[in-house]
Steps between C-alpha positions, in 0.01 A plus 500: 500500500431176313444228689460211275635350210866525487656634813742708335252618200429836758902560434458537121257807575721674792671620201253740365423842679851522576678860569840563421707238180729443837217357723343322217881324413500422840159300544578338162841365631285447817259241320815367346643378760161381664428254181855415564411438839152310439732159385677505765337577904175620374449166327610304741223652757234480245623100500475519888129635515393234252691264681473523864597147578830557375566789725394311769718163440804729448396638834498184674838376329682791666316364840564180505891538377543826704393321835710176414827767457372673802508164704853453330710792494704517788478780751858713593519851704719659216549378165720198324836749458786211417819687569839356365716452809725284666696477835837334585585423845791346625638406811846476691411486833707739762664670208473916567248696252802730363678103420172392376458831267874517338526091443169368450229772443663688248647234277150335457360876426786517272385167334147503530465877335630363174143349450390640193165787570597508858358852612644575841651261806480570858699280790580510874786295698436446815724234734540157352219614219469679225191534266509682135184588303529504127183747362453453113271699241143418434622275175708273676290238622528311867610171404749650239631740823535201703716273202717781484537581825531145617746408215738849637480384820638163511776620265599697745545248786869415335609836646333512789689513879541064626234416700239708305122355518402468147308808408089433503287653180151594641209732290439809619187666496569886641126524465478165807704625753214439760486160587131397456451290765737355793448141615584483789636171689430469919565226686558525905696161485787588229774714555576786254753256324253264452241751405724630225577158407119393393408860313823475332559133377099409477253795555722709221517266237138407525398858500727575127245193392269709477481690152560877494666455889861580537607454894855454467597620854382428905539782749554450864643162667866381474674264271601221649880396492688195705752699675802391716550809727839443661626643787817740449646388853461134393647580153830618674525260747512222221671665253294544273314789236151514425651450118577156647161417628294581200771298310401209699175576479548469103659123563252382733220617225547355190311479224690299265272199293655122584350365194372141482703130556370174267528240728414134375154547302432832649576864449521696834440876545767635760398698805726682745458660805734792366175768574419432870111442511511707843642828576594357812700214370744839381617560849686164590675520196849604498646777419828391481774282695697662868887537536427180709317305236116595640245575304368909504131478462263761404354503848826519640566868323119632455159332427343403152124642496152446266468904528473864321702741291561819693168645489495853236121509471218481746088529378261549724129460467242621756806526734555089491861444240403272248587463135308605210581430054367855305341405187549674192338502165647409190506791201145499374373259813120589576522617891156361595544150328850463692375536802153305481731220379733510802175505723367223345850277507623606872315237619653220253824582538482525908360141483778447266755596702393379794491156270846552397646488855320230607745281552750747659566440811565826638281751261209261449298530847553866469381578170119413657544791646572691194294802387540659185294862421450732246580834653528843349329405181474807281250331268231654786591782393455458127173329532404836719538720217380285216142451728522879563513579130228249424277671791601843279384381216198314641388841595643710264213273301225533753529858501500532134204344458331655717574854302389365167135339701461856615585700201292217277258405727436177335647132662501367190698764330754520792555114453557555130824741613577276819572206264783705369696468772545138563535381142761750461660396791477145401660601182747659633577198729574308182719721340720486796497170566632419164774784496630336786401783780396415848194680732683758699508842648540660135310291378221445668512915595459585142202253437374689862590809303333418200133380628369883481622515153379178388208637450503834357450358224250292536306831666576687205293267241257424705447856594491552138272208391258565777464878329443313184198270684326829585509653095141417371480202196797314610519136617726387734736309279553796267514793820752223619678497151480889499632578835791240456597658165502847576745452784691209391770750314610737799471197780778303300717858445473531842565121590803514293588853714464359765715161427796753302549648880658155570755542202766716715518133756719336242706744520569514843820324720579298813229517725237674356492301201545183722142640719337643188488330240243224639289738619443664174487178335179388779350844395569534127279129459253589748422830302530324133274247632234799673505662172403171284240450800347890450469486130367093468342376846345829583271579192405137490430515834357797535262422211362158713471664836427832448256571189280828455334681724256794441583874521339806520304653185750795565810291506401308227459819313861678632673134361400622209724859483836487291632430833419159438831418335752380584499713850099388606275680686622704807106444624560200650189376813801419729722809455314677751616797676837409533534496084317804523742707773763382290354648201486873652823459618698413146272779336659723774820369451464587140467860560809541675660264339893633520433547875420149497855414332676751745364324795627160375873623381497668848361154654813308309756732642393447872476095421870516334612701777294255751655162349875722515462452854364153526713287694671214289610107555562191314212325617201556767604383840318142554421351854637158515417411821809445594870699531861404543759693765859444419728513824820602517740429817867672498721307254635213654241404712498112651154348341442420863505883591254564159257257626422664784483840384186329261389352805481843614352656161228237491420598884443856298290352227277329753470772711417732223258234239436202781572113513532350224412103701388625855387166572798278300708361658485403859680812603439837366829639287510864580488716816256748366256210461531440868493903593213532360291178531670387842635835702874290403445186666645217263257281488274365244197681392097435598304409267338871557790628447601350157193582356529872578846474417448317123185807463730786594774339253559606222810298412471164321886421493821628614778322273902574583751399317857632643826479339579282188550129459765446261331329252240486245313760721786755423381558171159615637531685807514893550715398821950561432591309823449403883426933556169455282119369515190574386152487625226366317151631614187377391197708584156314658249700310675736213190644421450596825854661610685756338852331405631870494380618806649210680841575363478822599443424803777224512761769335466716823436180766811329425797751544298630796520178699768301353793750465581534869600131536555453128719824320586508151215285340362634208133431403346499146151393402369359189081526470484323129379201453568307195341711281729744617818283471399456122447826440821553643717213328607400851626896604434471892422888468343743301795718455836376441858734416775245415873634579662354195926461590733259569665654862240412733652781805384771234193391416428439835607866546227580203274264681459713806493850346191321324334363787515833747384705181226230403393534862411850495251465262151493636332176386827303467504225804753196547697642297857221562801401323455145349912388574714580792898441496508519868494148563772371775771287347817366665764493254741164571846594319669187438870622529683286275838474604415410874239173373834428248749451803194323685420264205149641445344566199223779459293256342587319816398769717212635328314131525587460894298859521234433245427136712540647809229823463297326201522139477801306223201449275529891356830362336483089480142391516456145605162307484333278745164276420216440717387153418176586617385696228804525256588863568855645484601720771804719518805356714766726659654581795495854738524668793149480702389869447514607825851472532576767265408774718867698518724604304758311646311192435587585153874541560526210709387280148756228473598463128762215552800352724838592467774200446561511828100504616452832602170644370539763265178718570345776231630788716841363424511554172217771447398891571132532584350879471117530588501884396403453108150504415320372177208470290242213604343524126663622208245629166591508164263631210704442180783371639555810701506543848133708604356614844133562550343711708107463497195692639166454523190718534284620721156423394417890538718581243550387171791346297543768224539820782669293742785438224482846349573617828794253548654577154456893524692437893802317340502747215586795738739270692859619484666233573367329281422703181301278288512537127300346245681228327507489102261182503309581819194597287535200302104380533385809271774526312342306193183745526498820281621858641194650495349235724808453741398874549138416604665261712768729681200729498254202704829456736522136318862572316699481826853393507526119635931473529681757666864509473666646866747782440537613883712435746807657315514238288514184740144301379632585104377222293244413728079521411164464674247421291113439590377168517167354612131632488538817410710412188228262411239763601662761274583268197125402505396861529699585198346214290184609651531854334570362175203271554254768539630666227496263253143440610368823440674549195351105373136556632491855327652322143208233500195763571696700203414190303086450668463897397682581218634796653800635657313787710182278670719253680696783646176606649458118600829496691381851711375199718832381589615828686156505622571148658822618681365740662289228705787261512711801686202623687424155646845379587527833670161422697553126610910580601603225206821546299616476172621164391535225258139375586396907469714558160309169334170655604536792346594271211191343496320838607589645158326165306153517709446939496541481115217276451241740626604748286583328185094341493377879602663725187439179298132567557556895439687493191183238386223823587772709339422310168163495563509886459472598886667820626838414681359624825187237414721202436732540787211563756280212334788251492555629909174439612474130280822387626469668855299200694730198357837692557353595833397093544850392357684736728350396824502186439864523447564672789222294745713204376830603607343600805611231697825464368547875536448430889710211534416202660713313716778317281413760157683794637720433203234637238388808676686768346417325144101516569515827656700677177187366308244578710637874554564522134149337408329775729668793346514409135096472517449766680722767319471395186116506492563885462866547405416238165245716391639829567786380301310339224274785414827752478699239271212399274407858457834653403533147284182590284622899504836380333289220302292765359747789432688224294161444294440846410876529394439224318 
């Protein structure tokens, strides 16, 4: 070979001694497209030898603007996924949730769902609130959403029921349905009025200052109201109603401006007293005049108090009840940044508060005893998996280095490839910082991902310019040029292979588009960058640091063999025996070369049959570090009665995990602290003791929050009513404790001990996090059946044949219906006549009740003002609460006086019946009345049988008797026959709407249809499917284009199958199922096994032209490309080593690295002997049928 002179004049005489017209029209369109070629890359790395110090600067740009990105681009556990929402809620307090549905909810659904694009609407009614969720398509933008939503709203407040709280417009972010952090606000000198009175009217609006926060709502406390609770004895002895008190309360409390008087020179502003400056001042005022001319007071009847709402919602944290504001993010809010600006601000605004009440008499001594604290901050857990995944790919780097020093045996050639993998990086960095993408867990995992790849190739030319160095009579600079060149060709075919896999992701929906798409975006630049850094840095680099080293007279002589084209020499110094044991066993292989095909067919049928059994889910199980239990009491429960049943389940928790604050406060909280530490006695624990106590704990926090506080908090809360709580548990050490195992254990704890002295509670545990919640657009469970019909006794009916089938299947636990219509009512029947002949109105009546049991200010709402900070507080009048403790306290309600002054009471002219029941929530999805009944998982099992199992149960049901309805298999629909029928045939074309045609025809017109993960996990799969086709039918179209051929890169995609096998072998081995994470690495699988092959038979069909045998060029090609496909492989696999493990916060990734690292294994391991088996029996029936056609010719 010519080795001076022009570097293509040796292509001019390839064409001579050529065999057959069709090999020499190949090598002539060959050195076509190669003097094509030599303007364009091969020019450019000429330019790069001759001018290293442009390489070089370029390299430092990407440095220096790739670390200034780094230091910018904010960090996030999932990606930016904006989602068009917005909620509604609206309030009438006291009202009943079936009121609530027919006069408020469903108008404003009715009005709100003629926003144009809007996709789907979901509300619930509960008493006194109501909350609607309009959902709209990915075009509709949030602000637009919000206009019209907003704009439908108020127009609807003309027709809304008197005494209607304007409807509130919020965004919604399904994707945020985790609070991110709780602030929580302590202070052992407030009450819980006062409490609630600071996070609401200061903490809360200095927390939304905060960009990207939303905290709209406090939990726990009591609002604070100025009550007059009158006596009923005292009423009837004067003669008077509690209408008449709050009507005097309304005169005495007037807020009515006096204007301003010009006297002489001066203009005067005018002042009343109208407001009383004191609550106190309220009680000597009168109510009214006696038949003997006194005056009634308010004293003389009741007393006026500074005090609390009835109390609907209780929070407790470490056992002490305090009050606490969730924060939420904003749509496209970065988690981290939230929260490190809410650290860094909680001490402004508690000096600002505490500044603010300075001057108040009453509030400002205590607020120096305020404490506000950032408690169950989920950013913890982000930051835990974005360190884990940098540890990954810290490693995953280590470790590949370390495989190229050993293979190459040279520092200064390793550094050469090691540089690949930060600049790439770097690069990377850049192009998502200015595409607007954030570091996360996709991310971040794909970089992690990525780092073993990086560098193939970068191996791959410097493999092939070192075996240039070696050839006798060349410099460096032109070995550099030569090795460069020659590879230059198949490493971009293969580049763009491997980038085409990523194609399918745009056409993916919901939320694997919303994970994906950034994570092929981190890895498509990182790759385009490597391969710019293979073909430029690495000769130029490689030329400086490495230069020539002697060889052996011998080797010298065997570089010299035609098998110094394109393919090298297979005598390489450093092949040693491993090059040679390989060589022995292709030439084996060769011989039996359809045995070697059999065994691999036969190797693919046990994989598909292996991955046919492969357990399925949405997404792999994540320890957060923390779970939720939701409680349920039997409907009706007093919140009095529900706080100490979580008194009791926190007893459990502690018992089970430990003490959250064994030393905090002065007494210890729960009984099983004091079992254990102090044999029972109640005292406060030693020093010793605390410390064993805090090292045996492995609780952090215990947060409660029971029942639901009729406000903003409504909108947010999982709880329906007073029955209802949840438990917030944050773990110590999550790296440390099994989440799972301690639910488990919980699950079978808390029935055991509580049920005796507690029957009927139900018990349902959450383990996600908020990577789970986002996964899950809010679903509390993985698997959710919604009854869809408007008569709630049926689908109640439906609900139950559900749950006792649901709960026969193994792997199905807390398996619960979401609504319950047994709630106790007592139904007052005004009886219209009788209040006629008494004078009474039912307006009449229905206020004495409503101000008796709830206060006057449900239906006339006056205001009082605290001078002291300029707050207005609700004024009304009631019954103190305790009184109401009969029904005949009820009946003996006097509505008014006769003529005559004989007290007409509520029994008079009313029928009372306590035997109706009623819903405490009411659903609608589309206007429609729903009920949900949800499930989760045991960990043991996963999603996909669990719900096969389910659906196969209510298929045989005969009550029942499901049937498919006509849109039920809606989400393939728009696919083509013949692959809805690999889709039936993968069990992913399953029915998800079932119309009910048991029960002799009573449920007709009713529906379940399947909601929640294992939609998502299906629709995903099915995109999936089409993903991995269109990537093997892509990757194979652009190698058609490298090779010219339609038949060589079907022998290039024999590595794909090959590659399965190993992705079903090892998900079998390590217990890890199929998923979303699994499905994309299979995805990227097919885009890193192609490359090995596509270089190899690029180097055979070169010793083809040269003249060699078939047999020759295939074996040749092997044993040249056998030590940097062996380097590239492990170092692919070495790097996803870590990841494949799965650190502590990067359990997320697992299944991804481990598909690559199984299908890495097996498609260089196989293929080493399937790719030439295969070769040598298509290129010889290829020249056969090449040669036949000659002769005929």
């Amino acid at each position: 070979m010519s080795v001076s002179g022009d570097p293509l004049a040796g292509e001019n005489a390839d064409c001579k001694n050529l065999g057959t017209p069709q090999q020499s029209n190949r090598v002539v369109a060959e050195i076509t497209a190669r003097r094509v070629f030599r303007f364009g890359i091969h020019r450019m790395i000429r330019t790069a030898l001759k001018n290293p110090y442009l390489v070089i600067v370029h390299v430092l740009i990407v440095a220096v603007i790739g670390t200034v990105s780094l230091a910018r681009i904010p960090a996030d556990l999932l990606p930016t996924f904006t989602t068009s929402a917005a909620q509604i809620v609206c309030f009438y307090p006291g009202m009943p949730p079936e009121v609530m549905e027919q006069d408020i909810m469903s108008r404003l659904q009715r009005w709100t769902g003629q926003s144009s694009g809007i996709e789907h609407q979901e509300a619930k009614a509960m008493q006194g609130v109501c909350v609607v969720k309009d959902f709209f398509h990915p075009n509709i933008s949030q602000s637009e959403a919000l206009s019209q939503v907003s704009m439908y709203a108020m127009s609807d407040m003309f027709y809304l029921p008197p005494g209607t709280i304007p409807p509130m417009v919020m965004p919604f972010d399904p994707t945020a349905s985790v609070p991110l952090c709780l602030v929580s606000v302590s202070n052992p000198d407030m009450t819980d009025s006062e409490l609630y009175d600071v996070a609401y009217k200061n903490l809360r609006n200095n927390l939304q200052s905060i960009s990207g926060v939303i905290a709209p709502a406090v939990n726990g406390g009591t609002l604070r109201r100025i009550l007059c609770y009158v006596e009923p004895e005292k009423l009837r002895a004067h003669g008077l109603t509690i209408r008449d008190v709050h009507a005097a309360l309304r005169r005495q409390n007037v807020l009515i401006p006096a204007g301003s008087a010009k006297i002489q020179d001066k203009e005067f502003y005018i002042y009343t007293n109208a407001i009383p400056d004191r609550v106190a001042q309220l009680n000597t005022a009168p109510i009214t005049v006696g038949t003997q001319g006194e005056p009634i007071l308010f004293s003389d009847v009741g007393q006026v108090q500074d005090t609390r709402q009835i109390q609907t919602n209780i929070v407790r944290v470490n056992g002490r009840t305090l009050v606490y504001v969730p924060v939420y993010r904003q749509p496209g809010a970065n988690t981290i940044e939230i929260v490190d600006r809410i650290h860094d601000k909680l001490d402004e605004i508690k000096a600002r508060l505490q500044d603010e009440k300075r001057n108040d008499p009453v509030m400002g001594p205590k607020m120096a005893t305020l404490e506000l604290n950032v408690v169950m901050d989920q950013s913890v857990k982000v930051r835990e998996s974005i360190d884990a995944l940098w540890i990954a790919g810290v490693l995953g780097a280590v470790f590949a280095g370390l495989v190229v020093l050993v293979f190459l045996r040279n520092l200064r050639a390793t550094l050469v490839i090691i540089i690949a993998i930060p600049v790439s990086i770097l690069s990377s960095l850049i192009g998502l910082y200015f595409t607007g993408n954030t570091i996360n867990a996709m991310t971040l995992g794909g970089l992690a991902l990525a780092v073993g790849i990086l560098i193939d190739q970068a191996i791959v030319v410097l493999d092939n310019v070192e075996r240039h160095m070696i050839m006798p009579g060349k410099g460096r600079l032109r070995a550099a040029w030569d090795g460069a060149r020659e590879v230059s060709t198949p490493l971009l075919v293969s580049t763009i292979t491997f980038m085409v896999v990523f194609f399918p992701v745009i056409f993916l929906s919901g939320l694997a588009k919303f994970l994906f798409t950034p994570l092929a975006m981190a890895v498509l630049f990182a790759i385009a960058a490597s391969y710019l850094i293979a073909i430029f840095f690495v000769p130029v680099a490689a030329a400086r640091l490495m230069g020539r080293r002697d060889v052996p007279q011998a080797e010298a002589a065997a570089s010299e063999s035609p098998t110094d084209g394109p393919g090298g020499s297979p005598m390489r110094t450093d092949g040693g025996w491993l090059v040679g044991g390989y060589r022995r066993l292709l030439l084996a292989s060769l011989r039996f070369k359809w045995a070697v095909l059999g065994l691999s067919v036969a190797l693919f049928t046990v994989a598909v049959v292996v991955m046919s059994q492969t357990g399925t889910e949405l997404f792999p199980p994540v320890d957060s570090g923390q779970f939720t239990i939701y409680v349920r009491a039997p409907s009706g429960t007093r919140i009095e009665k529900s706080e100490e049943l979580v008194k009791a389940v926190e007893n459990v928790i502690v018992d089970v995990i430990g003490d959250p604050a064994p030393g905090n406060p002065a007494e210890v909280v729960y009984p099983a602290t004091l079992r254990k530490y102090t044999a029972g006695a109640k005292r406060k624990l030693s020093s010793v003791e605390v410390q064993k106590a805090e090292r045996e704990s492995r609780c952090e926090m215990l947060i409660a929050n029971i029942g639901v506080l009729m406000d903003w908090p409504a909108a947010y809360t999982p709880n329906t009513g007073a029955m209802d709580s949840f438990i917030l548990v944050q773990l110590s050490d999550a790296g440390a404790t099994d989440v799972f195992e301690l639910v488990r254990q919980l699950r079978e704890e808390l029935p055991r001990k509580l049920n005796k002295k507690f029957p009927g509670v139900e018990y349902a545990f959450d383990t996600g996090g908020i990577l789970t919640a986002a996964l899950n657009m809010g679903e509390p469970s993985p698997i959710h059946l919604q009854i869809v019909g408007y008569d709630l006794e049926k689908a109640h009916e439906i609900a139950d044949k559900l749950t006792e089938t649901m709960s026969q299947v193994e792997g199905a636990t807390d398996v619960r219906v979401a609504q319950r219509t047994d709630y106790p009512m007592i139904k007052v029947e005004i009886d219209r006549i009788a209040a006629a002949d008494r004078g009474v109105t039912p307006q009449e009546a229905m206020e004495a009740l409503v101000s008796a049991t709830n206060s006057s200010i449900n239906f006339d709402p006056a205001f009082w003002i605290d001078p002291a900070n300029g707050n207005h507080y609700f004024l009304g009048s009631q019954y103190p609460e305790e009184r109401i403790n009969s029904l005949d306290t009820l009946r003996m309600i006097v509505v008014r006086e006769d003529q005559d002054g004989t007290p007409v009471y509520l029994n008079d002219i009313a029928r009372f019946d306590t035997t109706k029941t009623g819903p405490a929530v009411i659903n609608h999805r589309n206007i429609t009345r729903v009920t949900d009944v949800f499930a989760n998982v045991d960990p043991s099992y996963d999603l996909g049988s669990v719900v096969a199992a389910i659906e196969d149960k209510l298929a045989a049901h005969e009550d029942l008797a499901l049937e498919p309805t006509r849109d039920s298999r809606a989400a393939v629909s728009q696919y083509p026959e013949w692959f809805q029928g690999i889709l039936s045939g993968i069990g992913l074309n399953r029915p998800t709407r079932f119309e009910i045609t048991g029960g002799a025809g009573r449920y007709a017109g009713m529906t379940i249809e399947l909601h929640g993960e294992v939609r998502s996990m299906r629709d995903s799969f099915v995109d999936f499917a089409l993903g991995l086709v269109l990537a093997a039918v892509l990757v194979y179209l652009v190698i058609v284009g490298q090779f010219r051929s339609f038949v060589d890169p079907l022998i290039v995609m024999v590595t794909v199958p090959m590659g399965f096998i190993g992705v079903a072998l090892i998900l079998k081995a390590t217990g890890t199922r199929l998923n979303i994470q699994s499905f994309m690495g299979i995805i990227m699988m097919i885009g890193i096994v192609v490359e090995y092959t596509i270089v190899l038979l690029d180097f055979a069909n070169g010793r083809l032209e040269q003249g060699a045998s078939v047999e020759q060029a295939i074996v040749d090609a092997a044993l040249v490309r056998f030590r940097p496909i062996l380097m590239t492989s492990m170092t692919t696999i070495l790097a996803l080593l870590p990841m494949a493990i799965g650190f502590a916060g990067g359990e997320a990734d697992v299944p991804l690295a481990r598909t690559i690292v199984g299908g890495v294994m097996a498609a260089t391991l196989l293929p080493s002997f399937v790719v030439p088996s295969l070769y040598v029996l298509v290129k010889r029936h290829k020249d056969t049928t090449e040669d036949q056609d000659a002769a005929w010719a």
